[in-house]
C-alpha positions as a Python dict, from the first residue, in 0.01 Angstrom:
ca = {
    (1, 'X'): (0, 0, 0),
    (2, 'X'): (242, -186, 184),
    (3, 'X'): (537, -52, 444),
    (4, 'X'): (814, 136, 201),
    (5, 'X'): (1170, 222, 312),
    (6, 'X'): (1216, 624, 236),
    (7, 'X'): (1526, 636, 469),
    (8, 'X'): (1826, 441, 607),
    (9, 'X'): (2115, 577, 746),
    (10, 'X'): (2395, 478, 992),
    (11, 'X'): (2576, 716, 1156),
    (12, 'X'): (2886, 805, 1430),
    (13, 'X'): (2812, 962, 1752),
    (14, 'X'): (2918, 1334, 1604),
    (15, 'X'): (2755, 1288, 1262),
    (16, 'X'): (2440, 1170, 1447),
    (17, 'X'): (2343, 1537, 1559),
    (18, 'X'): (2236, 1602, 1190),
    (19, 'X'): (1999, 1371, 1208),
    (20, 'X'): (1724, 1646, 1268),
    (21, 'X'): (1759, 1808, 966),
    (22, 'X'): (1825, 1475, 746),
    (23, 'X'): (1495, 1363, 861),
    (24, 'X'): (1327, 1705, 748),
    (25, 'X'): (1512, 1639, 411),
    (26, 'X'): (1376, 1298, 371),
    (27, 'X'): (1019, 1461, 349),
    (28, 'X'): (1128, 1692, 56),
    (29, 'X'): (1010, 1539, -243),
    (30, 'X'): (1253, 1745, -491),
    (31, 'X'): (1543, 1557, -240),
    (32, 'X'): (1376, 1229, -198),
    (33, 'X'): (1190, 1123, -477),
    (34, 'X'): (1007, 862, -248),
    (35, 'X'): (851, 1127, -45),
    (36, 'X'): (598, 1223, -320),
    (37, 'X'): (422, 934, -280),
    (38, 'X'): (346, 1029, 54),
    (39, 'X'): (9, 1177, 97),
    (40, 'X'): (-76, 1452, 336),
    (41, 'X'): (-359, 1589, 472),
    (42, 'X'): (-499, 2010, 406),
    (43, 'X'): (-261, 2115, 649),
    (44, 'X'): (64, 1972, 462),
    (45, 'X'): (97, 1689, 719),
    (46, 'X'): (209, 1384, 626),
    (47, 'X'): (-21, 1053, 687),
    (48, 'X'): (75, 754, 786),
    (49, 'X'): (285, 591, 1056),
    (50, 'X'): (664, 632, 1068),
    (51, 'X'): (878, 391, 1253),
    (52, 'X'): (1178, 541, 1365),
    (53, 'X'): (1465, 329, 1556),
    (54, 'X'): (1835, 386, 1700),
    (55, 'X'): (2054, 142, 1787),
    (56, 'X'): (2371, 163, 1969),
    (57, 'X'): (2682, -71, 1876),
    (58, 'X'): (2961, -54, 2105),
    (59, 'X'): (3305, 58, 1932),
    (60, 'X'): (3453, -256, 2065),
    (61, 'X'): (3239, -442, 1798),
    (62, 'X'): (3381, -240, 1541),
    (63, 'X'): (3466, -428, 1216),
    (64, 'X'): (3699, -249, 1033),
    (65, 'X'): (3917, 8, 1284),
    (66, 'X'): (4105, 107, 987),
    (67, 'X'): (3822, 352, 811),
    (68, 'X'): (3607, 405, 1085),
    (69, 'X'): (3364, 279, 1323),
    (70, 'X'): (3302, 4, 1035),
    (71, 'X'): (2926, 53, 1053),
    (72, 'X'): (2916, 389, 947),
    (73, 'X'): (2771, 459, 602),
    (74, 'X'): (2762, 829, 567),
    (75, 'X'): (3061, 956, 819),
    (76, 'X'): (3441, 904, 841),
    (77, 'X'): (3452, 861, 1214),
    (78, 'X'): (3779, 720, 1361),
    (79, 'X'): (3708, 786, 1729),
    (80, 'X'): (3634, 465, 1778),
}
């Protein structure tokens, strides 16, 4: 089976402390669909190899001031 997306998110520095329990969420199959075909082992734990990766762009990068940080999929943020 190749590598699968079952997440993607962007998010501003206050909506980022949700993360946590977003992540927990993307291993609920009745919220994420994709997470069924995950198999896991006798104990409930999921197998395979998760990648996970932040990366920080600076607000002065920010491509559209107006709405938000411009990068920012799932918050409102206009701190930036």
């Amino acid at each position: 089976m190749q590598n699968k997306v079952i997440f993607r998110t962007v998010e501003s520095g206050e909506s980022i402390c949700d993360l946590p329990e977003r992540i927990s969420e993307v291993f609920d199959g009745d919220m994420n669909p994709l997470a069924r075909n995950i198999p896991i082992d006798e104990h409930g734990i999921h197998q395979g190899c998760f990648t996970v990766v932040v990366t920080w762009t600076p607000p002065d990068t920010d491509t559209n001031s107006d709405t938000g940080c411009g990068n920012c999929v799932t918050c409102s943020c206009k701190s930036h």
